[in-house]
C-alpha positions in Angstrom: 8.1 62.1 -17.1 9.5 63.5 -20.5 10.6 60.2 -20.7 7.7 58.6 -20.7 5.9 60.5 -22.9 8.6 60.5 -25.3 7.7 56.6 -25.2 4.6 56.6 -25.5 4.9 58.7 -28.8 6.8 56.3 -30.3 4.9 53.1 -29.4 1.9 55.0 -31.1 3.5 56.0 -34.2 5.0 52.5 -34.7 3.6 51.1 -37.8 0.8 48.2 -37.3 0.2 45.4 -39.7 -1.5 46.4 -42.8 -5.1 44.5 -44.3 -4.6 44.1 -47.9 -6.5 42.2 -50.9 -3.6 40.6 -53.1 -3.2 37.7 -55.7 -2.4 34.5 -54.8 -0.1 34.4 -57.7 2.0 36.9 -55.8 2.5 34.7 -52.3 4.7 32.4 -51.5 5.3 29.3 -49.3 8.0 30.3 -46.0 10.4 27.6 -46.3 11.8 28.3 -42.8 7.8 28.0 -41.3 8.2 25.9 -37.6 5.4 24.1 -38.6 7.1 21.9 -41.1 10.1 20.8 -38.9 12.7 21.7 -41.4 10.8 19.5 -44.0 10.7 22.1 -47.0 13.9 24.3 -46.3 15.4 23.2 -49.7 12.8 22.7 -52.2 11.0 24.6 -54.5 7.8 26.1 -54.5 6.3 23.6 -56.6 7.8 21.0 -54.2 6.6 22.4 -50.6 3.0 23.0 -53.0 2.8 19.2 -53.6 4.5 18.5 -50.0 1.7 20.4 -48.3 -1.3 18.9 -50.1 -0.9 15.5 -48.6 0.0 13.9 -45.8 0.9 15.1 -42.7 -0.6 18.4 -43.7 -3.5 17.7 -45.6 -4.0 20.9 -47.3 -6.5 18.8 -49.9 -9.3 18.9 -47.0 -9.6 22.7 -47.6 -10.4 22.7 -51.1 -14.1 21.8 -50.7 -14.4 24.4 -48.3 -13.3 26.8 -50.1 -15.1 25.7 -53.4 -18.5 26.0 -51.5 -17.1 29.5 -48.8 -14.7 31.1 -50.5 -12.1 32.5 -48.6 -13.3 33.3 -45.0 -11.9 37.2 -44.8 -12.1 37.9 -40.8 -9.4 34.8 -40.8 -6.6 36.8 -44.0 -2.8 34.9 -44.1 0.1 36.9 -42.4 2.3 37.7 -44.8 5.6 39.7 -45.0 7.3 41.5 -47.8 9.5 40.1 -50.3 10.4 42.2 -53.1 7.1 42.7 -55.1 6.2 39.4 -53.6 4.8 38.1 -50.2 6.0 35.2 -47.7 3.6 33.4 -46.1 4.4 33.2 -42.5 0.9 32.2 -41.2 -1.4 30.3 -43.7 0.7 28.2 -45.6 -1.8 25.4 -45.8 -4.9 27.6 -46.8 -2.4 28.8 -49.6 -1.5 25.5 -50.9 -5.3 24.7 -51.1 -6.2 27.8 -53.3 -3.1 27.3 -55.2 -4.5 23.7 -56.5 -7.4 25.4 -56.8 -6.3 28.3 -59.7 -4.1 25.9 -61.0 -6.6 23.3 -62.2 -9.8 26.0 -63.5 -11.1 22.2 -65.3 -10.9 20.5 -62.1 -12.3 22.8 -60.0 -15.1 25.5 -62.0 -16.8 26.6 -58.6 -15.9 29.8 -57.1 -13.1 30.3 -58.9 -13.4 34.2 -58.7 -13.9 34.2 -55.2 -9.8 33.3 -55.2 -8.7 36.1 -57.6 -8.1 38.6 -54.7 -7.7 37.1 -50.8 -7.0 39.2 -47.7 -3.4 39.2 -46.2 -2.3 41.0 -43.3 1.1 42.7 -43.7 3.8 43.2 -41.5 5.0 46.7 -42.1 9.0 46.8 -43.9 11.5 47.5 -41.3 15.2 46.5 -40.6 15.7 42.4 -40.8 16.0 42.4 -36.7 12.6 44.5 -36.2 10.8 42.6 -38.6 12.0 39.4 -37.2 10.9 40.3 -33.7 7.8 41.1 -34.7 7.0 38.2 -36.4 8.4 36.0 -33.3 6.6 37.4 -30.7 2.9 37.4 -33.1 3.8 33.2 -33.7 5.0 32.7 -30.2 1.9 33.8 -29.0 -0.6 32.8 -31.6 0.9 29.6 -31.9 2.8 28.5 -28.8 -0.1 29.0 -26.2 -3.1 28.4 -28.2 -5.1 30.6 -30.0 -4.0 28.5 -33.6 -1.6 25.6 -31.9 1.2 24.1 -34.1 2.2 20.4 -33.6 4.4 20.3 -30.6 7.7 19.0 -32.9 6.5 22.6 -34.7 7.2 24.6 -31.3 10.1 22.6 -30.1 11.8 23.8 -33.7 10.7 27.3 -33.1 11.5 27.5 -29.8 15.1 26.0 -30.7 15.4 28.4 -33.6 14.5 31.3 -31.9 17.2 30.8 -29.1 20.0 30.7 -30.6 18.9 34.0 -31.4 20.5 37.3 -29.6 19.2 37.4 -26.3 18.9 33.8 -25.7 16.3 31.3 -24.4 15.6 34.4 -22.0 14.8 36.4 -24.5 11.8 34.3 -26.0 10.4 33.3 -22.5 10.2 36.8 -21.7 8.4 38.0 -25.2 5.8 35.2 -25.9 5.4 35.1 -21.8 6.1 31.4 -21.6 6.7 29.4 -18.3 10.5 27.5 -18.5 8.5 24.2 -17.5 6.8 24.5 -20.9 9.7 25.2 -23.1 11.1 22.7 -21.1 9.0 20.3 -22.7 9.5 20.8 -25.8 13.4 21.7 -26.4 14.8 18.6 -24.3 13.4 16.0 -26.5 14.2 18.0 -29.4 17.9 18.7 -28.5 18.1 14.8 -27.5 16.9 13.6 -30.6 19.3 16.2 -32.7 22.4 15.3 -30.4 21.5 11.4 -30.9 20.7 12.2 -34.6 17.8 10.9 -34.4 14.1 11.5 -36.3 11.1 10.2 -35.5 8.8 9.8 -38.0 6.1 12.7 -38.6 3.2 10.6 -36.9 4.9 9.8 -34.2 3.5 11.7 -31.0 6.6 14.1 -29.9 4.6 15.0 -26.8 5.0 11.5 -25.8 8.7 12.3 -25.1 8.4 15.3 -23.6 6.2 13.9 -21.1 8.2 10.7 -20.7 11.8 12.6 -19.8 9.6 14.9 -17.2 9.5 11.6 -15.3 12.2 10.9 -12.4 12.9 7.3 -13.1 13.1 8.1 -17.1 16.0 10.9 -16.8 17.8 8.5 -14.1 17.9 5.8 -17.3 19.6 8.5 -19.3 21.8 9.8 -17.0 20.4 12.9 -18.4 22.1 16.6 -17.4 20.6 19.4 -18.7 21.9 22.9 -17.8 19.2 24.9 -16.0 19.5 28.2 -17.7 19.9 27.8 -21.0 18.3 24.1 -21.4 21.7 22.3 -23.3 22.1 19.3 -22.9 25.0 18.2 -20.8 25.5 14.6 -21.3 23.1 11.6 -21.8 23.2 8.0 -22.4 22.9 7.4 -26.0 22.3 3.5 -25.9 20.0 4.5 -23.1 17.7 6.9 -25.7 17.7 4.0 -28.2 16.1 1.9 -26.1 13.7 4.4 -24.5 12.8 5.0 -28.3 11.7 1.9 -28.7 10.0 1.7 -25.4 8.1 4.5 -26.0 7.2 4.3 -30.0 8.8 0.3 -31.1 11.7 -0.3 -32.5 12.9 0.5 -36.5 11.9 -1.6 -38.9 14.5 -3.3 -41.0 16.5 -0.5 -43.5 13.7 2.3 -42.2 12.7 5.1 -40.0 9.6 3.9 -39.6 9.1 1.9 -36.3 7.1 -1.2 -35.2 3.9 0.0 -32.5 3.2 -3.3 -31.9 6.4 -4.2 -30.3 6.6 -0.9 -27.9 6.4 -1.4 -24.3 4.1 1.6 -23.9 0.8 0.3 -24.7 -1.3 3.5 -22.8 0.2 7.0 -22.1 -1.3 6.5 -19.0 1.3 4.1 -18.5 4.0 6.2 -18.5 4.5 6.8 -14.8 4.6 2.9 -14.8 7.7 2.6 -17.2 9.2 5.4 -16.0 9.5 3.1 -12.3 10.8 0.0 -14.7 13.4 2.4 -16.3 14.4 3.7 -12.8 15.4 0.0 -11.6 18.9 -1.3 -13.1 16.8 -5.3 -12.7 13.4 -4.3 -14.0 14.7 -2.1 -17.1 17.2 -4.8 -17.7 14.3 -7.5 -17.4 11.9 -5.4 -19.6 14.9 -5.0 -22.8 15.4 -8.3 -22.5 12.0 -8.5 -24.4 9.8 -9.2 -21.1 6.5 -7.8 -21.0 6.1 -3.9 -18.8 3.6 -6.2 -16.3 6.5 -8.6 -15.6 9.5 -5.8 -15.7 7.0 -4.1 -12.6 7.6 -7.6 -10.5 11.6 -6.8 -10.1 10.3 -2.6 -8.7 7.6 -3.9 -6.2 8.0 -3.8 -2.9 7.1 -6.5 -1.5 3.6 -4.9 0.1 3.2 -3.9 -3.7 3.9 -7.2 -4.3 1.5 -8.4 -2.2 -1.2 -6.2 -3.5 -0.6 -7.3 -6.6 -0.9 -11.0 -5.8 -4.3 -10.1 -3.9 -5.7 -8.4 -7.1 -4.7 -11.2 -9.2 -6.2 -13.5 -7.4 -9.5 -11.9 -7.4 -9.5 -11.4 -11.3 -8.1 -15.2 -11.7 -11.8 -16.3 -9.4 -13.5 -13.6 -11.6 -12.1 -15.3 -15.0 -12.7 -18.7 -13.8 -16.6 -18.2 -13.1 -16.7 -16.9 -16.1 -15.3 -19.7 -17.9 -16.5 -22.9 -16.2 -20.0 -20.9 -15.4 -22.3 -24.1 -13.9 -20.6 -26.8 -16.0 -20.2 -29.9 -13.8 -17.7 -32.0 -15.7 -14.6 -33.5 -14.7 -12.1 -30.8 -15.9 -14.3 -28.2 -14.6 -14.8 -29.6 -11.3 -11.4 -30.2 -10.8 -10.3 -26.5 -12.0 -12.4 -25.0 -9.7 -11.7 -27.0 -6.5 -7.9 -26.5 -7.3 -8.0 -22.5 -7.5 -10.1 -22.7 -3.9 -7.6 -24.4 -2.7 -5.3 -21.9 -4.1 -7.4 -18.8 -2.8 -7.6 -20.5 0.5 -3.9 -20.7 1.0 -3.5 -16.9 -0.6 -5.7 -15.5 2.4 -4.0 -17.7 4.7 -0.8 -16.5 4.0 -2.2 -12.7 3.5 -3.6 -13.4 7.5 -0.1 -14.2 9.0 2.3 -11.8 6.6 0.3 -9.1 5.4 
């Protein structure tokens, strides 16, 4: 019971995260934020300022709102100390915004004052690993299950990050209060693509891989092992991940990382149950990289009563089509084109009578 009690003191006199009003001028960028996948860990402040004000991040779409609000106070930046100064660990965008902002008074001559002072919340000093806890387990939550979500190449990097921490993948699961399945989405494409060294493009959907290597017939293509506990990977086929690359997002382009969509397989995410079958068939994957189309790569994984459904709905579209495009024309070629598909329908039923 003294215990307890003891425990209880403690956890109430731990120091909470402080409100404050401070200067921009005093905040800084976090060059290790998830958010940016590495992109900003080694430039300067001027750089990530410039990085973060156009594309992917778009930090230009705040200014109006800010020139015509202000800052919106019940929503301050998270901020940790830094010497006199403060890193931004949540709010990196907003700052780049008011940064452009106070740094072009001709540009922008609405509001201005509004900007001198903004709210920050800030985590109270304590020892490197304290700090650091605290500030995983408030972006973990915050930002790994929703209440302000980061991309999801943003939480595969944090979730990587944070476990190679002390403690392990364990560790984070049991602080942010994660389900493995999820994290499971997000680190094995990650640690594929860093084992492969490979990057996809910041538009590309990362989900999109997640989701694919959750499918049977997708990891049987890889030969992909992954060791339960700790999520490493154990071995993969690297020619393999190439190709389901460019299944999944199109090929490179000539002397770039930036990759054809027009020449993916994957037309519809919805689809992806439908390569994932192709993939899982030595003929039909073989058949699809050979640059056949995902329709014809399905023929070589049907059974043949899939087959046969498939020939059945065919051949209603194909009657479908052709009233459509012969309507109530009566000449020669039409004639003809019609009597020669009921002839053709005629033996399909026929033969769906005596074999189906």
């Amino acid at each position: 019971m003294v215990d307890t009690v003891a425990n209880r003191t403690v956890q109430s006199t731990k120091p909470s995260p402080e409100l404050q009003y401070v200067s921009p001028d005093l905040l800084d960028f976090d060059t290790e934020n998830p958010r940016f996948a590495g992109e900003v860990s080694n430039r300067t402040q001027e750089d990530i300022q410039q990085y973060l004000f156009g594309k992917p991040h778009y930090a230009s779409e705040l200014v109006d709102s800010f020139l015509e609000n202000g800052f919106i106070v019940y929503e301050p930046l998270v901020v940790k100390r830094k010497g006199d100064r403060f890193a931004v660990i949540e709010g990196n965008r907003r700052l780049a915004a008011i940064k452009e902002i106070r740094g072009h008074l001709d540009r922008y001559p609405a509001r201005i004052s509004d900007l001198d002072s903004i709210p920050v919340l800030i985590f109270p000093e304590a020892s490197d690993e304290v700090q650091k806890n605290d500030m995983r387990v408030y972006l973990g939550v915050r930002h790994l299950l929703g209440f302000r979500e980061w991309p999801p190449a943003s939480k595969a990097q944090f979730l990587e990050r944070e476990s190679q921490a002390e403690g392990g993948l364990d560790r984070v699961i049991k602080e942010v209060r994660i389900s493995k399945q999820k994290v499971r989405r997000f680190l094995i494409p990650y640690r594929l693509l860093l084992a492969a060294g490979i990057q996809l493009p910041p538009e590309e959907d990362f989900w999109v891989l997640g989701e694919a290597l959750s499918r049977t017939g997708v990891k049987k293509f890889l030969g992909l092992e992954v060791d339960a506990k700790t999520l490493s990977i154990r071995s993969f086929n690297r020619n393999h991940f190439k190709l389901l690359l460019n299944d999944l997002y199109g090929p490179k382009k000539p002397g770039s990382n930036e990759r054809e969509a027009s020449k993916r397989a994957l037309r519809d995410t919805r689809d992806l149950s439908r390569l994932a079958n192709v993939l899982g068939s030595d003929e039909a994957s073989d058949v699809l990289h050979k640059g056949k189309g995902l329709d014809e790569a399905e023929l070589y994984v049907d059974t043949r009563e899939e087959s046969l459904k498939r020939l059945g709905k065919v051949t209603n579209n194909l009657a479908l089509l052709l009233r459509k495009v012969t309507g109530s024309r009566r000449d020669q070629d039409s004639i003809q084109l019609q009597q020669s598909f009921k002839q053709f329908e005629s033996m399909v039923r026929a033969y769906f009578k005596k074999n189906a």
